[in-house]
C-alpha positions as CSV (number, residue, x, y, z in Angstrom):
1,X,-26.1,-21.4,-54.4
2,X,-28.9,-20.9,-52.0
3,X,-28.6,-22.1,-48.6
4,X,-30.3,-25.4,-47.5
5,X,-33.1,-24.5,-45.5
6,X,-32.1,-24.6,-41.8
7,X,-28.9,-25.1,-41.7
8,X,-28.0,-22.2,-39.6
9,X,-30.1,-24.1,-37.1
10,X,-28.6,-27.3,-37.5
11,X,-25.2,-25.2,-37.3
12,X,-26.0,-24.0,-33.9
13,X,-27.4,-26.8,-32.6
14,X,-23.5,-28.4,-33.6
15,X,-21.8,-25.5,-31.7
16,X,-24.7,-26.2,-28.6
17,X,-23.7,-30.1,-28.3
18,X,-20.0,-29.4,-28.9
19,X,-19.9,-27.2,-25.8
20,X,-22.3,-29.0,-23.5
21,X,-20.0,-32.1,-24.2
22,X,-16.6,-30.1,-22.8
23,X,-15.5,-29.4,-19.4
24,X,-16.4,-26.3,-17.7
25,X,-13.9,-23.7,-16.9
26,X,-16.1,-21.6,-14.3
27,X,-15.4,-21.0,-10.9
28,X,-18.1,-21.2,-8.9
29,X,-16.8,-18.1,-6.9
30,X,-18.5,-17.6,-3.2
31,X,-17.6,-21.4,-2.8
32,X,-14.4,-21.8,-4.8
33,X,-12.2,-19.0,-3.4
34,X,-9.6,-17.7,-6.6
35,X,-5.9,-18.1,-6.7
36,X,-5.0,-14.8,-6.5
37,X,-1.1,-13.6,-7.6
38,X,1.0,-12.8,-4.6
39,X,0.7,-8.9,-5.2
40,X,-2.8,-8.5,-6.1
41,X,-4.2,-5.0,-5.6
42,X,-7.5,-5.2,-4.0
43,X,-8.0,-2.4,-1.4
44,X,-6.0,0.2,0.4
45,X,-4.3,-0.5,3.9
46,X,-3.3,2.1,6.6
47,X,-0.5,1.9,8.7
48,X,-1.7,4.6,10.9
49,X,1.5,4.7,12.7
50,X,3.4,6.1,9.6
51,X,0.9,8.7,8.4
52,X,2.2,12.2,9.4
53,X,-1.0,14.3,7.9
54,X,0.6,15.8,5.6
55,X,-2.1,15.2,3.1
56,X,-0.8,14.0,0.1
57,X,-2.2,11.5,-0.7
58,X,-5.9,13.5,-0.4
59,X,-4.3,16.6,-2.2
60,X,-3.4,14.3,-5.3
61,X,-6.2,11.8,-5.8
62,X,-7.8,12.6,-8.5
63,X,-11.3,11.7,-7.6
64,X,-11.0,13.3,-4.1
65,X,-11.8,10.1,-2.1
66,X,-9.9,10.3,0.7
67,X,-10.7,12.3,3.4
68,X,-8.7,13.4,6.4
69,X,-9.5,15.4,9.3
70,X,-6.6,16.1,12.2
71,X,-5.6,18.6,15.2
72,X,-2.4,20.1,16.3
73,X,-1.2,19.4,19.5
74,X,1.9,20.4,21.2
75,X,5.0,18.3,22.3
76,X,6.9,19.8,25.2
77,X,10.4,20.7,25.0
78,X,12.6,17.7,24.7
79,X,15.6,19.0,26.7
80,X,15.4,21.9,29.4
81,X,15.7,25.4,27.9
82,X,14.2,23.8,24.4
83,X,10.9,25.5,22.5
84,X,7.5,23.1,22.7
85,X,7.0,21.5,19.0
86,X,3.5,21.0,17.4
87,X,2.5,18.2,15.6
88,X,-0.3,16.9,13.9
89,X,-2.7,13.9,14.8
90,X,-4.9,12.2,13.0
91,X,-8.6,12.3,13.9
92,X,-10.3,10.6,10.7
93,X,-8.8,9.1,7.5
94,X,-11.9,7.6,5.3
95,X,-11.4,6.3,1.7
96,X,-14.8,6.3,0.0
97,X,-14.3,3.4,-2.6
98,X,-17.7,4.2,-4.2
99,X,-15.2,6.9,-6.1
100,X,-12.3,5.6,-5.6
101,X,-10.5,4.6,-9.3
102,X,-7.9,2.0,-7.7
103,X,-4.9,4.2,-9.4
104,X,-2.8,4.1,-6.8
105,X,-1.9,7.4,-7.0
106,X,-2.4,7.9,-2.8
107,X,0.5,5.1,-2.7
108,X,2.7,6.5,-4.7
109,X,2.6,9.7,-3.7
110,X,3.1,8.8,0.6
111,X,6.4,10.1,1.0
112,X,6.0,7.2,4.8
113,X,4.7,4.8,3.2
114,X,1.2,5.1,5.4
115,X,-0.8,3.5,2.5
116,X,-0.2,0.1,0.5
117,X,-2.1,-2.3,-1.7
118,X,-3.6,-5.6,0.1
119,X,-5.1,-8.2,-1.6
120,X,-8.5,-8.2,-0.1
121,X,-11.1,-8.3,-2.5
122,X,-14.4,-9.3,-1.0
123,X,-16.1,-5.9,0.4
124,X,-19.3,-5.0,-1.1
125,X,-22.4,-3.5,0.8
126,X,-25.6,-3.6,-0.1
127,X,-25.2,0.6,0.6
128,X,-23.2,2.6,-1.3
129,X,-23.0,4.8,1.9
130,X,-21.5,1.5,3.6
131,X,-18.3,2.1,0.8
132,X,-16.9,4.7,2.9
133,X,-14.4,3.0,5.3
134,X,-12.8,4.7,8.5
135,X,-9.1,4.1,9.3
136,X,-10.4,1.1,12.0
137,X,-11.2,-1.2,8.5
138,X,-8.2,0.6,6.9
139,X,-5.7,-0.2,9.6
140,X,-7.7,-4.1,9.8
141,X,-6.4,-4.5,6.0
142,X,-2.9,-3.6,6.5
143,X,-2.5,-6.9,8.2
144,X,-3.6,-8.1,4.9
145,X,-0.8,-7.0,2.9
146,X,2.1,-9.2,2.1
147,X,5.6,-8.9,3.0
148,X,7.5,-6.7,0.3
149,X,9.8,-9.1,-1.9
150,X,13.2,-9.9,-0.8
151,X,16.2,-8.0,-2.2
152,X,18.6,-9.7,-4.7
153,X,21.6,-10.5,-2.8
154,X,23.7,-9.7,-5.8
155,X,21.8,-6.2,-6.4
156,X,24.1,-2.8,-5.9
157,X,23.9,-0.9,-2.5
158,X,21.9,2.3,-2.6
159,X,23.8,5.4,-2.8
160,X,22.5,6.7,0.6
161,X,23.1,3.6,2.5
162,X,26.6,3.5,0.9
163,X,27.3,7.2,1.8
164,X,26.0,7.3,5.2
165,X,28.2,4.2,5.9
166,X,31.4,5.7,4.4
167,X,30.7,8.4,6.8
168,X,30.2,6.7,10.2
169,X,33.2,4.6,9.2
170,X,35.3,7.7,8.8
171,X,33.8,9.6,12.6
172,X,34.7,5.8,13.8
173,X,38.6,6.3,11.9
174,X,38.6,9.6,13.7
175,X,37.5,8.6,17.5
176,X,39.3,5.8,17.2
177,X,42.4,8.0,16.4
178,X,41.5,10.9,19.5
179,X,41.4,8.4,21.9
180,X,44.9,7.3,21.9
181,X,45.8,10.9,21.7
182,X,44.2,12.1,24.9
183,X,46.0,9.2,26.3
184,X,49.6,10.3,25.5
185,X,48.2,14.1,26.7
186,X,47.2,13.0,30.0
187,X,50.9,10.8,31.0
């Protein structure tokens, strides 16, 4: 059978009406701001305070994005008779998220915890020059970034947490135990 002349217009012209008769689904973005989950991953925050320079995070990044420039400086003795210590400051951490992939790779890696996820979203330029933000914007989304989820109250105790109070328990057991020893000594 041959097909009735225009009918794939008249067919389109169905689907046309059918959809200008339903209610829209679109966000109209710049004024409707989106529901975002609680975890989104939008940009990277620095806590500055946390990052040691040990370079990690620039070492693995797989599109080299992150750059890092620091000195060393040296801390004086902390007790009289003790050697000075040197230690690394940071002079420039810059994330250039022209390259940047989002992997998260940098965050994984931070054995501080100096970098985390935060849910901004809304930071184009008009340059793609402008992408490449200092540790001032980094350390302003930090404060951006949610509060980690709470532990399960009925969730096991870490291994290290449960060794390392085993042991002050026992030096406790043990003080406890020398004290009423230097007592008897002494009468």
């Amino acid at each position: 059978m041959a097909p009735i002349p225009g009918s794939g217009l008249a067919k389109g012209l169905a689907v046309t009406l059918r959809t200008m008769t339903k209610k829209t689904v679109t966000a109209q973005y710049p004024e409707v701001q989106p529901e975002l989950p609680p975890r989104t991953r939008g940009v990277i925050g620095l806590f500055e305070e946390n990052c040691t320079v040990c370079m990690l995070c620039a070492r693995e990044c797989p599109d080299w994005c992150i750059y890092i420039d620091s000195h060393k400086e040296t801390v004086p003795a902390a007790v009289e008779g003790g050697r000075e210590r040197s230690r690394n400051v940071l002079d420039r951490f810059a994330i250039d998220f022209s390259l940047c992939m989002y992997c998260g790779i940098c965050i994984e890696v931070c054995p501080f915890d100096a970098l985390f996820w935060s849910p901004e979203f809304e930071y184009a330029e008009t340059d793609i020059h402008e992408l490449t933000h200092e540790r001032d914007k980094l350390r302003e989304w930090m404060w951006t970034v949610p509060a980690p989820p709470a532990l399960d109250p009925a969730a096991e105790e870490p291994k290290e947490l449960a060794a390392a109070r085993k042991a002050a328990e026992k030096l406790a057991a043990e003080q406890a135990a020398a004290v009423p020893q230097a007592g008897e000594d002494s009468q």
